[in-house]
C-alpha positions as CSV (number, residue, x, y, z in Angstrom):
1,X,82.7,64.0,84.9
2,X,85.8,65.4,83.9
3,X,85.6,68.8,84.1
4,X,83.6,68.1,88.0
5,X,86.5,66.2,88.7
6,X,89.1,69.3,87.8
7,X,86.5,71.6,89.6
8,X,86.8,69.3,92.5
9,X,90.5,69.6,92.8
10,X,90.8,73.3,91.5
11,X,88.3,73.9,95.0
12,X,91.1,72.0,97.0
13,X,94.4,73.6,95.5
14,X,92.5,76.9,96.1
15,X,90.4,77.1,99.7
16,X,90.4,80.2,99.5
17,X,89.2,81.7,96.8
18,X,86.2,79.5,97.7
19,X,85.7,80.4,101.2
20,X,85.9,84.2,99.9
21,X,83.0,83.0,97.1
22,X,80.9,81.6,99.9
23,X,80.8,84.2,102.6
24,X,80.4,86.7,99.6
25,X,77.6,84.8,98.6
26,X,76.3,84.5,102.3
27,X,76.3,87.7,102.3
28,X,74.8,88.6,98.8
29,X,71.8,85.9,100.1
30,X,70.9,88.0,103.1
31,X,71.2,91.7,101.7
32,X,69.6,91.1,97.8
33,X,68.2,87.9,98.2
34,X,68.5,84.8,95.9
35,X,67.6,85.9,92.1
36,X,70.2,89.0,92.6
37,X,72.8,87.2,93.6
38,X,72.5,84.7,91.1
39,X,72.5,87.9,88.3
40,X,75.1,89.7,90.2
41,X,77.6,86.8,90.1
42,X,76.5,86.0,86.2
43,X,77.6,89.2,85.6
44,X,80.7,89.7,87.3
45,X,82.1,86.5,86.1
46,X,81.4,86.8,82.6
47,X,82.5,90.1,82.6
48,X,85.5,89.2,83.9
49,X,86.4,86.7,81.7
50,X,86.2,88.2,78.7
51,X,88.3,91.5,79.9
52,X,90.9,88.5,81.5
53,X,90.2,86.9,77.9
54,X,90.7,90.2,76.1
55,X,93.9,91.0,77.8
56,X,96.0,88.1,77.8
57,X,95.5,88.3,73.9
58,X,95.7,92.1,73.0
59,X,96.3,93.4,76.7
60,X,92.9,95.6,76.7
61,X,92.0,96.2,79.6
62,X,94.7,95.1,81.9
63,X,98.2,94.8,80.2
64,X,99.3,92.4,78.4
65,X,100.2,89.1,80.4
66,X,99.9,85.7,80.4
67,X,98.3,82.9,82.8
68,X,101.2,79.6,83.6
69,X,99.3,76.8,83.8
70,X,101.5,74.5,85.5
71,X,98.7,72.3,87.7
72,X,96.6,69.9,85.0
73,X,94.0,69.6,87.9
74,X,93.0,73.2,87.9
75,X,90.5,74.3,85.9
76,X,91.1,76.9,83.3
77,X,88.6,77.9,80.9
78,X,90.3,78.5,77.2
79,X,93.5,79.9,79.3
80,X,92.2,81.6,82.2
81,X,92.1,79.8,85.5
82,X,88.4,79.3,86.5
83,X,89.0,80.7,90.2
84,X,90.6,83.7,89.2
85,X,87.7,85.3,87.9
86,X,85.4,85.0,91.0
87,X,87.9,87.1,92.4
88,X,86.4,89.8,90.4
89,X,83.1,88.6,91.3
90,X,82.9,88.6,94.9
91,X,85.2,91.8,95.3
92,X,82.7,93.8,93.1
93,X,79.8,92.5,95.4
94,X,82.2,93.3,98.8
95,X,82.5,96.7,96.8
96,X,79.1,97.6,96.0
97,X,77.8,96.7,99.5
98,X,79.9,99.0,101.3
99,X,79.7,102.1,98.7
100,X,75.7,101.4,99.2
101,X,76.1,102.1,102.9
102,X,79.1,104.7,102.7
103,X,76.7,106.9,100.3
104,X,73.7,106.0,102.1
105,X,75.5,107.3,105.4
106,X,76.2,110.5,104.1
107,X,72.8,110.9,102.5
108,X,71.1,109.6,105.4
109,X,69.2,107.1,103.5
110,X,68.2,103.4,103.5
111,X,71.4,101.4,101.8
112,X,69.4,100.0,99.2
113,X,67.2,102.9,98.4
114,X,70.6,104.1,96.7
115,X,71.6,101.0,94.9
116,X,70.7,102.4,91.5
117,X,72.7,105.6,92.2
118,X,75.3,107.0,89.7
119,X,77.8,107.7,92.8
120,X,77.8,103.7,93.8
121,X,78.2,103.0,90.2
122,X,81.6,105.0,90.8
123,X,82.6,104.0,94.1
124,X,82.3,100.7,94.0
125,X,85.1,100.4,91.2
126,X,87.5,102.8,93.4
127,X,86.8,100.5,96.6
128,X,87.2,97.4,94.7
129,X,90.5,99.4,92.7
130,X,91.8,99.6,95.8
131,X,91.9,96.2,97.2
132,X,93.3,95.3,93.8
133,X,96.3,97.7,94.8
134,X,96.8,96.2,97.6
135,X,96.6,92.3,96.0
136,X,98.0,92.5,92.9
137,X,101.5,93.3,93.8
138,X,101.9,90.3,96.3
139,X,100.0,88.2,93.6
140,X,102.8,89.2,91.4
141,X,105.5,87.2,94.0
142,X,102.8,84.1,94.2
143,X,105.9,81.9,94.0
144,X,107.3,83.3,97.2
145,X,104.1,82.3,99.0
146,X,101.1,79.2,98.6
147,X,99.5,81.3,95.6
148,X,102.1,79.8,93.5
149,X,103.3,81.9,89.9
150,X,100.5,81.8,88.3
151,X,100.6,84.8,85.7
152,X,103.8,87.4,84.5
153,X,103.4,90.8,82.7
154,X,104.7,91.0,78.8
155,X,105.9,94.4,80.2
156,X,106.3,94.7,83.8
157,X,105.1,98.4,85.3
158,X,106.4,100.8,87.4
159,X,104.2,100.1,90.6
160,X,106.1,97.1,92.1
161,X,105.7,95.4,88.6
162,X,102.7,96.1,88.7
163,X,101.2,98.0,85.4
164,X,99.1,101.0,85.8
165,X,96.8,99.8,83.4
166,X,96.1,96.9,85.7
167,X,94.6,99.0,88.1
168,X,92.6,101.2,85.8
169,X,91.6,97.6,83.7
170,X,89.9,96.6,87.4
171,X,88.1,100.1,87.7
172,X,87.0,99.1,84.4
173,X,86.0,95.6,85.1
174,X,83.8,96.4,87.8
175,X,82.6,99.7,86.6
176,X,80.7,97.6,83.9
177,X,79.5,94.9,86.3
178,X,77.8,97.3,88.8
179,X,76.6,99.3,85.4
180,X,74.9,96.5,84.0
181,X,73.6,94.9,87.0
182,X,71.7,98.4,88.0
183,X,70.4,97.9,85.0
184,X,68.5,95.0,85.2
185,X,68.3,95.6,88.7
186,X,66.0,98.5,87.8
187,X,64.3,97.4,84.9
188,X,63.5,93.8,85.2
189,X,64.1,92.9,89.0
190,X,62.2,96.0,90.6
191,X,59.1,93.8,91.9
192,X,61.1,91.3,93.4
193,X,61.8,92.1,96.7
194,X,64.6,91.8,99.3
195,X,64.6,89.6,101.9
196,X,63.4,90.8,105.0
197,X,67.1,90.4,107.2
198,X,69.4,92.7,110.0
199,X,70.7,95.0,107.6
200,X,73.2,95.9,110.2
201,X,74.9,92.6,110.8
202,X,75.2,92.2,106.7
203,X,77.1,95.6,106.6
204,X,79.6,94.6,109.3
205,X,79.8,91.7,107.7
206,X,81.0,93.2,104.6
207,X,83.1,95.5,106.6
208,X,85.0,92.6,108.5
209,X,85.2,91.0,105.1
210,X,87.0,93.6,103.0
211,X,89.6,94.6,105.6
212,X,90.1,90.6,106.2
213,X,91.3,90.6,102.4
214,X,93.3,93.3,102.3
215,X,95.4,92.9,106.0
216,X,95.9,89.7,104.8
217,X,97.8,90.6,102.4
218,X,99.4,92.9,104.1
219,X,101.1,90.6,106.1
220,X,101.7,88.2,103.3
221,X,104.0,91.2,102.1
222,X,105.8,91.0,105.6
223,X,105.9,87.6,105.8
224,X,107.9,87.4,102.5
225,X,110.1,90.3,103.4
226,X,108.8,93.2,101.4
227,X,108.4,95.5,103.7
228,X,108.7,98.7,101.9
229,X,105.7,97.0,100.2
230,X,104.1,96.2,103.3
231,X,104.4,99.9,104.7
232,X,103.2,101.4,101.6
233,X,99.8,99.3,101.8
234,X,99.6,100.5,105.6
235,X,100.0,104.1,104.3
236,X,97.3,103.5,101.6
237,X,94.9,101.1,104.0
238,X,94.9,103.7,106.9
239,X,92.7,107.0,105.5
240,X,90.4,104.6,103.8
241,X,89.8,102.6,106.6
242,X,89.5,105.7,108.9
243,X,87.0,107.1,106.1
244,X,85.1,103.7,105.9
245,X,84.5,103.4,109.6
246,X,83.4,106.9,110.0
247,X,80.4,106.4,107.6
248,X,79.5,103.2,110.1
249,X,79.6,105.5,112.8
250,X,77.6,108.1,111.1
251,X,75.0,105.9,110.1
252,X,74.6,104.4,113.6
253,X,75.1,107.3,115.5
């Protein structure tokens, strides 16, 4: 009953993070169907936690940093907060959807006819990477804005604070979730099938959903007066979401 109750008020001291979880896993439901998205989320999570595990310890893969726990009614699992690693989660699933339709689009193929391919295995990280620039910066001034100060780097890096190695511990993170979920994807889940649904609404869906995240924080950055910060992301958000856009075009057209 305890640890329902601190899951309880860890879902109301972050909304967010839960409304992200559930229109991922809307999302999920609709293009892989139930069993997948289960796995997919098994996967991410765990995988998450022990690199978020790994790294506030010996600082592989991330950097070295540490979690403040300052609320007793969040949730933390040993010292990472529960939330933080469905982060990873239901970015890498955000990511792998759109890489599956931005490969597909080029290759003129079905989306999930490509799932298994080597090129989605390294786009989704890059995609997901990339929201990660965006977020972790502005994560990094939490106690400027409601996400509170929740973490600090042993040694802070040269990208607003930032470490490199944070980024490339992210590439990392998912890299081995969409590795080892087209694994058993192709080995033990091949005769399951999908669920019969309008692949087209799920992929705008995604799309609506990954630029959601990352003009969000965008304006956070305005909103707490970094805008050097803030015109930086725009510079980095615009040929990707030109890029992104025209594979939706060139798939419909």
């Amino acid at each position: 009953m305890y640890i329902i109750s601190l899951l309880i008020s860890t879902i109301q001291s972050r909304p967010y993070v839960f409304f992200y979880t559930a229109v991922a896993l809307i999302i999920a439901y609709y293009y892989i169907g139930t069993i997948r998205t289960i796995i997919f989320w098994i996967i991410g999570y765990l995988t998450a936690f022990i690199c978020e595990y790994s790294s506030t310890r010996n600082g592989f893969p991330f950097g070295l940093y540490h979690y403040i726990n300052k609320n007793p009614h969040e949730l933390y699992i040993s010292n990472v907060p529960f939330w933080d690693s469905l982060s990873f989660a239901f970015l890498s699933f955000a990511g792998f959807t759109l890489a599956t339709f931005i490969i597909a689009a080029y290759k003129k193929k079905p989306p999930l006819t490509i799932r298994h391919s080597p090129f989605v295995l390294l786009l989704t990280p890059f995609l997901v990477t990339f929201v990660d620039i965006i977020v972790d910066p502005i994560a990094h001034l939490g106690d400027r804005w409601f996400l509170g100060k929740i973490y600090y780097y042993e040694y802070p890096g040269l990208y607003f604070d930032v470490p490199i190695s944070n980024f490339l511990g992210w590439y990392f993170v998912c890299f081995i979730t969409i590795l080892i979920f087209q694994i058993i994807d192709r080995l033990l889940l091949k005769k399951i099938p999908f669920p019969q649904t309008y692949e087209k609404n799920v992929h705008i869906a995604t799309l609506i959903f990954y630029f959601v995240i990352v003009i969000f924080h965008i304006g956070i950055a305005f909103s707490i007066k970094e805008p050097r910060m803030g015109f930086v992301d725009i510079f980095l958000f615009i040929p990707l979401a030109y890029w992104i856009i025209k594979a939706y075009k060139k798939h419909y057209e």
